[in-house]
C-alpha positions as CSV (number, residue, x, y, z in Angstrom):
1,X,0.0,-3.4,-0.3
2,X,-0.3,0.3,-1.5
3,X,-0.2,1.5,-4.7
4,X,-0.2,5.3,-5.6
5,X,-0.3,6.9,-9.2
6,X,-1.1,10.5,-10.0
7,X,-4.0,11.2,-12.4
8,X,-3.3,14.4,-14.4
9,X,-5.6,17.1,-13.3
10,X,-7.1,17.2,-16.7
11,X,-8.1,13.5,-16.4
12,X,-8.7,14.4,-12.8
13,X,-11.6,17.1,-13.3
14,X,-13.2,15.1,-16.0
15,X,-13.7,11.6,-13.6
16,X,-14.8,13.5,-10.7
17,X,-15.1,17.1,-9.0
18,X,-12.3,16.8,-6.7
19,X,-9.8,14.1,-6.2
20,X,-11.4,12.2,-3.9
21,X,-14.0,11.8,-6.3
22,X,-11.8,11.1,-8.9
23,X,-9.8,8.3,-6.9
24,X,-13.6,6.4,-5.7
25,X,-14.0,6.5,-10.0
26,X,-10.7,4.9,-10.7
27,X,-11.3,2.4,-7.7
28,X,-14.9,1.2,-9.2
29,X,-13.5,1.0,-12.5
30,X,-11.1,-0.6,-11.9
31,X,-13.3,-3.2,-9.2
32,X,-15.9,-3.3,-12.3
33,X,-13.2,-5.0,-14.5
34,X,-11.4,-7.2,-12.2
35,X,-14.8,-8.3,-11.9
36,X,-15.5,-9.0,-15.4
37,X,-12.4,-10.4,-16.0
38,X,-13.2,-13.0,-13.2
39,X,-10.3,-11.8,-10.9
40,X,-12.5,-10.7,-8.1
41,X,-15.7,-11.9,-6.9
42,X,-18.9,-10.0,-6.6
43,X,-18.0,-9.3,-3.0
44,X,-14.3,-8.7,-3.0
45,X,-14.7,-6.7,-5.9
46,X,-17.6,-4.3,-3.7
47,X,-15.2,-4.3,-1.3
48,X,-11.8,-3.0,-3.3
49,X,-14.4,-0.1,-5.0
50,X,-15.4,1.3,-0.9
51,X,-18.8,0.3,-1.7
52,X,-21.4,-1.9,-0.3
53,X,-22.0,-5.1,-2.4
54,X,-25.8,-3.6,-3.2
55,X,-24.5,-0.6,-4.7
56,X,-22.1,-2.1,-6.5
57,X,-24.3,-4.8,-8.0
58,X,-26.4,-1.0,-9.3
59,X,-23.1,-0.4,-11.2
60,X,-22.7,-3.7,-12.6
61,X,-26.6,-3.6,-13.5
62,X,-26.2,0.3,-15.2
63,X,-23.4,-1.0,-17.3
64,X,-24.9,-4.2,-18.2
65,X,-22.0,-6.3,-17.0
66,X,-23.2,-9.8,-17.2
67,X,-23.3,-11.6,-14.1
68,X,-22.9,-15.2,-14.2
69,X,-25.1,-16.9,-11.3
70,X,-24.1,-20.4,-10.8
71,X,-26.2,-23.2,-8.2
72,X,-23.2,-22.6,-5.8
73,X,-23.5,-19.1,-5.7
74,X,-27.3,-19.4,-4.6
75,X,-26.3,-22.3,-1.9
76,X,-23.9,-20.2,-0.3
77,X,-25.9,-17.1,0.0
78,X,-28.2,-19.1,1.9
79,X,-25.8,-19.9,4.3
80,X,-25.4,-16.1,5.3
C-alpha cells in the first residue's frame, strides 16, 4: 500500500532541507513510535524508516526510547 500526504512547506523547511529530507524525518518518526507503541519490531520498524537496523537502534538510543530485551530476543539473534 501507498500512502501520500503533503507537509506544508513551512513544516517542510523546519524537519529537513529539502523534501526528501523532510519525508526520511517523517518516516523515522513515525518508525520510532510504531516502535514504542509495540506495533513494529526493532527490525521492521528499521526497515519502514529506510535505515539499517544499527542506525536505527542510534536513534532509539539518542532519544532514550526504552528497549525492552526479552530471553527470546537474545535466542533468536543467535540463530542469524
Amino acid at each position: 500500500m501507498k500512502v501520500v500526504f503533503e507537509i506544508p512547506d513551512d513544516l517542510a523547511n523546519a524537519l529537513g532541507a529539502d523534501s526528501a529530507q523532510a519525508e526520511a524525518r517523517v518516516r523515522c518518526d513515525l518508525a520510532v513510535h510504531y516502535y514504542q507503541c509495540g506495533l513494529l519490531a526493532v527490525g521492521r520498524a528499521a526497515a519502514f524508516a529506510g535505515m539499517l537496523r544499527g542506525d536505527f537502534e542510534k536513534v532509539l538510543s539518542g532519544r532514550s526510547v526504552d528497549r525492552p530485551y526479552q530471553a527470546s530476543d537474545l535466542a533468536h539473534e543467535l540463530n542469524f
